[in-house]
C-alpha positions as a LaTeX table, in Angstrom:
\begin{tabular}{lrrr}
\hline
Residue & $x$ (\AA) & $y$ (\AA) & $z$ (\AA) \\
\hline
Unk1 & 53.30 & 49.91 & $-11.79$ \\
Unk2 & 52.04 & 51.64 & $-14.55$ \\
Unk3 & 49.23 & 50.37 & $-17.31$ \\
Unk4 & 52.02 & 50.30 & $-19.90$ \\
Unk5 & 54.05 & 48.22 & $-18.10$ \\
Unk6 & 51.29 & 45.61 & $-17.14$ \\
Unk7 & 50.50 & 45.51 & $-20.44$ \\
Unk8 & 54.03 & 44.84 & $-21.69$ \\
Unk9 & 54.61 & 42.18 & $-18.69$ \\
Unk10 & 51.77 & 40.79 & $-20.10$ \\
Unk11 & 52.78 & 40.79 & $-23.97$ \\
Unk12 & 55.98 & 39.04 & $-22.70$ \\
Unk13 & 54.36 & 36.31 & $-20.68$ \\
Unk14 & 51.96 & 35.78 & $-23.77$ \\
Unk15 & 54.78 & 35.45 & $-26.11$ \\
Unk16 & 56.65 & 32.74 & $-23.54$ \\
Unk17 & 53.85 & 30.63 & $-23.29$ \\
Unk18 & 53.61 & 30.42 & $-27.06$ \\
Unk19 & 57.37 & 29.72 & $-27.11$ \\
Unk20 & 55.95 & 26.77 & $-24.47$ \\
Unk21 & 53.17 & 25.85 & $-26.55$ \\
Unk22 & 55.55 & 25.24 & $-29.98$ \\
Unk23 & 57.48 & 23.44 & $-27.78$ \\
Unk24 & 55.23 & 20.91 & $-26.79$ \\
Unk25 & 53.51 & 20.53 & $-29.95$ \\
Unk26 & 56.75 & 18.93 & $-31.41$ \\
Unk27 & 56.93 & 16.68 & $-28.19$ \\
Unk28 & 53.38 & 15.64 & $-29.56$ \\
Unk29 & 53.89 & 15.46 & $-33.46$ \\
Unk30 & 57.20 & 12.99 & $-31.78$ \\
Unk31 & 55.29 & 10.97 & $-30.01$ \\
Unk32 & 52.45 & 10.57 & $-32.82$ \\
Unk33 & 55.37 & 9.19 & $-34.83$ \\
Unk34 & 55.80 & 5.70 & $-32.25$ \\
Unk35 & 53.50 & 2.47 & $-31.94$ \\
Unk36 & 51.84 & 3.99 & $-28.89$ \\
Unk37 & 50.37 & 6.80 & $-30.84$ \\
Unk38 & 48.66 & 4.94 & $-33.67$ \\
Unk39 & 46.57 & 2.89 & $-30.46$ \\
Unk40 & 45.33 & 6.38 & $-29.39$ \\
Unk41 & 42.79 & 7.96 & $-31.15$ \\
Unk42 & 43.54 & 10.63 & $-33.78$ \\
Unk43 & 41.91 & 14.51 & $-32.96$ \\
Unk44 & 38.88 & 13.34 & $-35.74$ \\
Unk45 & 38.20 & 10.03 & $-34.04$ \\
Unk46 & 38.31 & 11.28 & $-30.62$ \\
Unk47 & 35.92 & 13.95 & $-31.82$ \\
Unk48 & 33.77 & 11.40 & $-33.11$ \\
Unk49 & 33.25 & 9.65 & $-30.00$ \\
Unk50 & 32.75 & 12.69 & $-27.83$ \\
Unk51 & 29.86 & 13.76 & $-30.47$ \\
Unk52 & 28.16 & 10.05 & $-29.77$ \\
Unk53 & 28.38 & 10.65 & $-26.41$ \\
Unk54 & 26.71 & 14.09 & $-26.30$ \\
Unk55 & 24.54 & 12.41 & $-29.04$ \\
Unk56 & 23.49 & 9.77 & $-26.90$ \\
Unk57 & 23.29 & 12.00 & $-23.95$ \\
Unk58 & 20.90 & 14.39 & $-25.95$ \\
Unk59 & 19.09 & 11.20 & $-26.76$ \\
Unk60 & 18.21 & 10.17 & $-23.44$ \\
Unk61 & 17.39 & 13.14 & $-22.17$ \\
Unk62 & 14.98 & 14.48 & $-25.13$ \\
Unk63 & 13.05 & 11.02 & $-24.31$ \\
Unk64 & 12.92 & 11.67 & $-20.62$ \\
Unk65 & 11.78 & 14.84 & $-21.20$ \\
Unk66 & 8.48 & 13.40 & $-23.69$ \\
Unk67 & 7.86 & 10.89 & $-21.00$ \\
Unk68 & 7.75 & 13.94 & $-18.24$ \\
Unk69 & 5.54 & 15.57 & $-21.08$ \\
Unk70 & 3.27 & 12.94 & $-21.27$ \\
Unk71 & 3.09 & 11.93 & $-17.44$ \\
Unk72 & 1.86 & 15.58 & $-16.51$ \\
Unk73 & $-0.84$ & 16.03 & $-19.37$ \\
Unk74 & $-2.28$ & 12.52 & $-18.17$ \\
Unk75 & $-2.66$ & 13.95 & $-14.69$ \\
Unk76 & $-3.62$ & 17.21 & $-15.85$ \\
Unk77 & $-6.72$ & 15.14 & $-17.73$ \\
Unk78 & $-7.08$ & 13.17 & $-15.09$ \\
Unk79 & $-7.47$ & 16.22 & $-12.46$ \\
Unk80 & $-9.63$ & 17.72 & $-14.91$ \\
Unk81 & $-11.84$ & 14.86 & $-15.03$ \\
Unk82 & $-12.13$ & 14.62 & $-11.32$ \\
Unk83 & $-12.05$ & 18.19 & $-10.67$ \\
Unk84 & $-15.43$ & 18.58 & $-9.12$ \\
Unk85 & $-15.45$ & 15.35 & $-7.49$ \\
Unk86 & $-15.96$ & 16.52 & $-4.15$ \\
Unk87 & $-18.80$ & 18.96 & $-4.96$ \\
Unk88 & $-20.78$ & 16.34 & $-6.82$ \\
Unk89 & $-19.67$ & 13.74 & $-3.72$ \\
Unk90 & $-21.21$ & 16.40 & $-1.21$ \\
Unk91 & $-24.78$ & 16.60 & $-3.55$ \\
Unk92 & $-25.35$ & 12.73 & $-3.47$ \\
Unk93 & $-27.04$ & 13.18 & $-0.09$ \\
Unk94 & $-29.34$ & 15.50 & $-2.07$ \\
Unk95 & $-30.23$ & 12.83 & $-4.11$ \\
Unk96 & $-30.78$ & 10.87 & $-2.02$ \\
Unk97 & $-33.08$ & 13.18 & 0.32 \\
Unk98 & $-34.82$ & 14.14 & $-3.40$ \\
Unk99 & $-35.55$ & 9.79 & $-3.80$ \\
Unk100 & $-37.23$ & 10.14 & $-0.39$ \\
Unk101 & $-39.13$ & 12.78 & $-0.72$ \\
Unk102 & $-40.17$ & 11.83 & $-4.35$ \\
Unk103 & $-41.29$ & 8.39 & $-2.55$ \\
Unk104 & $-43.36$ & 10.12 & $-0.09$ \\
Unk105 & $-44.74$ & 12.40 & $-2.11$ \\
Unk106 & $-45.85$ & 9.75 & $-4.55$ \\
Unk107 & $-48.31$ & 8.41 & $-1.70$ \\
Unk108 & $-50.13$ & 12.17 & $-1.25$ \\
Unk109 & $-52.51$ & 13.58 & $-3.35$ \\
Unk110 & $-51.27$ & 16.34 & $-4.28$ \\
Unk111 & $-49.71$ & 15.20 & $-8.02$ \\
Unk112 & $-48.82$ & 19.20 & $-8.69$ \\
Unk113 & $-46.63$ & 18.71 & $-5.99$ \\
Unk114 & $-44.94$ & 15.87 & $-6.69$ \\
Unk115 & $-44.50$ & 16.29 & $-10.65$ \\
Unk116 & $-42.61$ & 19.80 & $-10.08$ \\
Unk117 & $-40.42$ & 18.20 & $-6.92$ \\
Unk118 & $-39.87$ & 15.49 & $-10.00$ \\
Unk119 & $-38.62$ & 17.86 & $-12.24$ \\
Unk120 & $-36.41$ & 19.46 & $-9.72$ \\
Unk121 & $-35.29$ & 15.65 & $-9.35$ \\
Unk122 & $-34.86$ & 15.28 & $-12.59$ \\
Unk123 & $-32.66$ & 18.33 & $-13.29$ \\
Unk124 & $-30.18$ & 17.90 & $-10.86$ \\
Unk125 & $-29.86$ & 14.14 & $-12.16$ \\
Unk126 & $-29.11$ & 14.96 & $-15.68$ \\
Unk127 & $-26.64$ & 18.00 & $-14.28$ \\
Unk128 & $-25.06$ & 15.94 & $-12.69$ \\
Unk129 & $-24.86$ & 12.92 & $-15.03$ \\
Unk130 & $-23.38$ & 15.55 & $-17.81$ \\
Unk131 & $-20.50$ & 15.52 & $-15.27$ \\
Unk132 & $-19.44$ & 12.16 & $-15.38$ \\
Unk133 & $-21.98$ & 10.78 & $-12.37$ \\
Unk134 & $-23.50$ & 7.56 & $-13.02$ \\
Unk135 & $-25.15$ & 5.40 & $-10.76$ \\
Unk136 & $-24.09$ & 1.56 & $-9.91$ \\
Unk137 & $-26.85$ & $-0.21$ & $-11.42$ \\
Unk138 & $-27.36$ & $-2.98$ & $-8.18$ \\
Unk139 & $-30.72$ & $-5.06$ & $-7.64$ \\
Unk140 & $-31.42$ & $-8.00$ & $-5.33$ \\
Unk141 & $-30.28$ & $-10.99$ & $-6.37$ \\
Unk142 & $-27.22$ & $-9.55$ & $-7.52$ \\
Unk143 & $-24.19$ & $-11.27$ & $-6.55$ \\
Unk144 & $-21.95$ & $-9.40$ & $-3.72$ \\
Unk145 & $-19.03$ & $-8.36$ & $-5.03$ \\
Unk146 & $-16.06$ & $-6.75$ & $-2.09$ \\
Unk147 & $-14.58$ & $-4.96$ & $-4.87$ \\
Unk148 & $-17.88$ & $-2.87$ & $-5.70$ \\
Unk149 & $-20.45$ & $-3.26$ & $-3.16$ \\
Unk150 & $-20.20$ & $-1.85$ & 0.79 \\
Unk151 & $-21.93$ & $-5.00$ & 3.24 \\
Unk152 & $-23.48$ & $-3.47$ & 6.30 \\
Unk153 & $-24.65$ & $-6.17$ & 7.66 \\
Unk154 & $-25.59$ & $-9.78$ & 7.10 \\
Unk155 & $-28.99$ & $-11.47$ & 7.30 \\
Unk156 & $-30.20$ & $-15.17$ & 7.22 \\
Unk157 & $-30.84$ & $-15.40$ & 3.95 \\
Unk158 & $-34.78$ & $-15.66$ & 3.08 \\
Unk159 & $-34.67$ & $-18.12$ & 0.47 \\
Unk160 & $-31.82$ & $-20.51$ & $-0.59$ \\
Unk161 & $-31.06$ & $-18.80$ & $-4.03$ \\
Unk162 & $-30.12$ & $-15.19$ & $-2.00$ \\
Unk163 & $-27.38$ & $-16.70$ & 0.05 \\
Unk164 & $-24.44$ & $-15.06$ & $-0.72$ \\
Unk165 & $-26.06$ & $-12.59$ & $-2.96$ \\
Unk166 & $-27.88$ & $-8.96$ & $-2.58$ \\
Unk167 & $-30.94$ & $-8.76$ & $-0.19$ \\
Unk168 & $-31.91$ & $-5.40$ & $-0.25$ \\
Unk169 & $-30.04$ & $-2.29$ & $-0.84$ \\
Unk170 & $-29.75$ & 0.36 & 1.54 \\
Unk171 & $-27.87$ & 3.12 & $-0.32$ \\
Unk172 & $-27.27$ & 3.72 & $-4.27$ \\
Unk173 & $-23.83$ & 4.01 & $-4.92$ \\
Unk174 & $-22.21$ & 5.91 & $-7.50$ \\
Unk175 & $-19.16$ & 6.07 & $-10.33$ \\
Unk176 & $-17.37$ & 9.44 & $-11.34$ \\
Unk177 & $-15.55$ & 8.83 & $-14.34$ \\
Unk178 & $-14.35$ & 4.90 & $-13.89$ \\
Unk179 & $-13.75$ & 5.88 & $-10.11$ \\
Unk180 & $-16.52$ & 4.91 & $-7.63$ \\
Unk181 & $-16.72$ & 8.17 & $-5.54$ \\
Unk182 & $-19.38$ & 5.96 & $-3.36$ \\
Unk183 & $-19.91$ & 2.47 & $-3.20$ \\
Unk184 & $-23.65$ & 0.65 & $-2.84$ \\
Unk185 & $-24.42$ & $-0.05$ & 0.47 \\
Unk186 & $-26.15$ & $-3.92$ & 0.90 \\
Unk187 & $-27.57$ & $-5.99$ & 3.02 \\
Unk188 & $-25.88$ & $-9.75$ & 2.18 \\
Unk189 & $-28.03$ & $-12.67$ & 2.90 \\
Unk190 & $-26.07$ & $-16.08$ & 4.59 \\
\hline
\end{tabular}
């Protein structure tokens, strides 16, 4: 078959289905005409109701997408915050080998010594306290708390007002942030 005659086949088939389409378009404007057609909707209300729908649809998911919005900057803040948690969690040994030494040197007489191993002390406190690290302030006498504190063990308690409560502290613990990256470890008296 030649292109012309596609074409032409094609012209013919086009000009049927129009003959088709007239056709049932009277069928339709007959049918408008009877008591079942004024139940169904007209073109302009059916319109109406699809555009509420999509409305509605566009709606719901414009709001799920702010709450997906706001979800991910919250963790990205949060992440941020945290970031170098495990760095700083790896340096609190430091600290605490600095408190030791600091207590140590304190009883020598060298005081050169000990005021630049201070400084030293002090530095990597405040660098570290610019990042969000602050200690868990915990004394004896304080009242032991699961949530917060870490119980190694349990003594008798020395005097009747420490049972219960904090006898002596072992290790400091620490908050990054509002998240306790490491918790004091006590001694409880009972």
């Amino acid at each position: 078959m030649s292109k012309k005659n596609k074409t032409e086949e094609m012209e013919e088939t086009f000009s049927e289905n129009d003959t088709v389409l007239e056709n049932e378009e009277a069928n339709v404007n007959a049918t408008e005409e009877t008591p079942e057609a004024e139940e169904a909707l007209s073109p302009e209300q059916q319109l109406q109701e699809d555009l509420s729908k999509e409305k509605d649809k566009f709606l719901r998911l414009f709001a799920e997408f702010e709450n997906y919005k706001k979800r991910t900057s919250k963790e990205r803040v949060e992440m941020f915050k945290t970031a170098g948690q495990e760095v700083i969690v790896s340096l609190l040994p430091v600290m605490d080998d600095f408190d030791r030494a600091l207590k140590e040197l304190s009883k020598s007489e060298d005081k050169e010594m000990f005021k630049g191993v201070e400084l030293i002390h002090n530095k990597l406190k405040e660098t570290l306290k610019n990042k969000g690290l602050t200690e868990i302030k915990v004394k004896q006498g304080d009242s032991f708390d699961a949530e917060v504190h870490d119980a190694i063990t349990q003594i008798p308690a020395p005097s009747k007002k420490l049972k219960g409560k904090i006898v002596d502290i072992i290790e400091k613990g620490f908050t990054l942030g509002e998240k306790i990256v490491r918790h004091p470890k006590v001694v409880v008296g009972n």
